[in-house]
N, C-alpha and C positions, 0 to 999 in steps of 0.2 A: 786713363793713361796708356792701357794696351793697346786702346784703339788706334792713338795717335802713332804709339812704336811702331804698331802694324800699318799703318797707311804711311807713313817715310817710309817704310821700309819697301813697300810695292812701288814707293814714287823711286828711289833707287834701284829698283829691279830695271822697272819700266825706263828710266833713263840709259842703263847701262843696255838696255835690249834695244832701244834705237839707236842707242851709237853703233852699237855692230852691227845691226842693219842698216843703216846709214852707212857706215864704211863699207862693208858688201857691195851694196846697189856702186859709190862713188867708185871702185874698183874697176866694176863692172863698165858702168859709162864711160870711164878712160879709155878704157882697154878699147870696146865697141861701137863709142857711140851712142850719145844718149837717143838719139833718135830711132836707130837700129835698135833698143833696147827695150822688150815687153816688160809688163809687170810680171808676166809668167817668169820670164829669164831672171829680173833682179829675185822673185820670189825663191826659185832654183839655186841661183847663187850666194842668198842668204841659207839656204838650207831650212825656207821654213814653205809653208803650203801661203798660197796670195792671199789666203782671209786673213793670215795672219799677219805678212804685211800690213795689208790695209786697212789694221785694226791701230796700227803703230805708227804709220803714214797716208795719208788719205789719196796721197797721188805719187808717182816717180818723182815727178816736179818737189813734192817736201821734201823728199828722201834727201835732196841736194840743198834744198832752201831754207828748210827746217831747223836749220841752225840759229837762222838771220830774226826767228819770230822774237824774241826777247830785246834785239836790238834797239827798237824802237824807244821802248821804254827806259831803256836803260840810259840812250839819250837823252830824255824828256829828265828822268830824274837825276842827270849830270848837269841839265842845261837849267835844272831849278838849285839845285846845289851852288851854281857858281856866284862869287859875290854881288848884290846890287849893284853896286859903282859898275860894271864890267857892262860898255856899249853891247848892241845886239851882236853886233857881227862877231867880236871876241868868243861871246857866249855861244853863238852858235859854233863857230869853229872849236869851240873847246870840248864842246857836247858831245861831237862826236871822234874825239877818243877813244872811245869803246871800240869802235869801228876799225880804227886802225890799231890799237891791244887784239883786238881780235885778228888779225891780219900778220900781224909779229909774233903770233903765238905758235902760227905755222906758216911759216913764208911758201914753201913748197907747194903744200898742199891748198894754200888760199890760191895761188896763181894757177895753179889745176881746177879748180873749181871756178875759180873767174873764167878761165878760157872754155872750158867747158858749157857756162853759161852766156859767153858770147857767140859759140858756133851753134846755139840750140836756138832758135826762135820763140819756142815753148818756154824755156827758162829765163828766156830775158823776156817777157811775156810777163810772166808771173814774177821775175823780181822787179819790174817797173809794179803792178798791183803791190807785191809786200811794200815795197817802197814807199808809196803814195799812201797805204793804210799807216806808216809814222807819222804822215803830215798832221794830222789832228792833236796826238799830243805832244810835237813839237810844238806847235802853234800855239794851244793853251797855254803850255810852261813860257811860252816867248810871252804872250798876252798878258799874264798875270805878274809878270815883271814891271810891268812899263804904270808909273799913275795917271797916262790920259791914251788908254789903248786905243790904236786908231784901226777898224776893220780890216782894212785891207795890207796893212804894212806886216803884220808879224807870219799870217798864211804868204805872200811873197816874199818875205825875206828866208822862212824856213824852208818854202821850195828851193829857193834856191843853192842853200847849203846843200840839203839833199843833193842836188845838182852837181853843184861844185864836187860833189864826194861822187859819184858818176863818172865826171868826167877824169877826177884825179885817178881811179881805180883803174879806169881806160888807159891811161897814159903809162901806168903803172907794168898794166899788165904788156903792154905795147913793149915796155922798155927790158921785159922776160923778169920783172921782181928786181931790178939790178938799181932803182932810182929809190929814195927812200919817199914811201907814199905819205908821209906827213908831211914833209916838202912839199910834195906837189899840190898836195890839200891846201897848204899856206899858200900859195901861188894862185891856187883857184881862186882862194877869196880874197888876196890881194887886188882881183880885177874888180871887186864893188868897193873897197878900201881904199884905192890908190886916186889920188888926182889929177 
């Protein structure tokens, strides 16, 4: 029983030590540029030594993205939650919710961090890989819905949600936060939906 008190308890340290390094570094990249910005500088402006960073984030590139890794999944298990009766497309759009809960949770600062990851090449880099590492347990959770799964239909229809959620995040941000990004979500996939 100690054991377990004691490891939540490091898993709450450890969590609450990368959000404020995470905040740091994301400070840090506004202000300067994530590209103008070493791991020495985020590590300085965290006020901790770089091994210690990069014992907490493995690259600058997490420091910013490192939010997004849970998303995946939380998709997958929104998109196996939702009713059987519910065609694909409904269930994928509904899946990812999370995604835009997470985006209203801080408007301000998700359009900071979008823009930021659209002027970075490195970061839109590595959020196309985060990206494409959710296709696999989208796809599953789509696959294991359906009783005569066809190979190739539930990996294209789940990219393309991904997609759809791309390109609405773009237009989003385009728009300075001022369009409501669940709309425009509905709108992306309204283009595989409509007649």
């Amino acid at each position: 029983m100690e054991d377990s008190i004691r490891a939540k308890t490091r898993d709450i340290a450890r969590t609450a030590i990368r959000a404020e390094l995470a905040q740091a570094a994301l400070e840090l990249f506004r202000r300067e540029g994530f590209d103008q910005v070493t791991l020495n500088d985020v590590a300085a402006a965290a006020g901790v030594s770089r091994s210690t960073f990069l014992r907490y984030f493995g690259s600058k590139e997490e420091a910013v993205l490192g939010a997004m890794d849970d998303l995946g999944a939380q998709a997958a298990a929104a998109l196996r939650a939702r009713p059987a009766d519910e065609g694909d497309w409904t269930v994928l759009r509904r899946c990812l919710d999370p995604f835009i809960d997470a985006y209203r949770a801080d408007p301000s600062g998700s359009l900071a961090i979008t823009r930021l990851i659209q002027e970075s090449p490195a970061l839109r880099n590595r959020q196309l890989e985060k990206q494409a590492s959710w296709l696999p347990a989208l796809t599953r959770a789509l696959t294991d819905r359906s009783p005569r799964p066809r190979p190739l239909v539930a990996p294209v229809r789940a990219a393309a949600a991904l997609d759809c959620l791309s390109i609405a995040v773009t237009h989003w941000s385009a728009s300075n936060g001022e369009e409501d990004l669940a709309a425009l979500l509905d709108q992306a996939f309204s283009a595989f939906t409509a007649t």
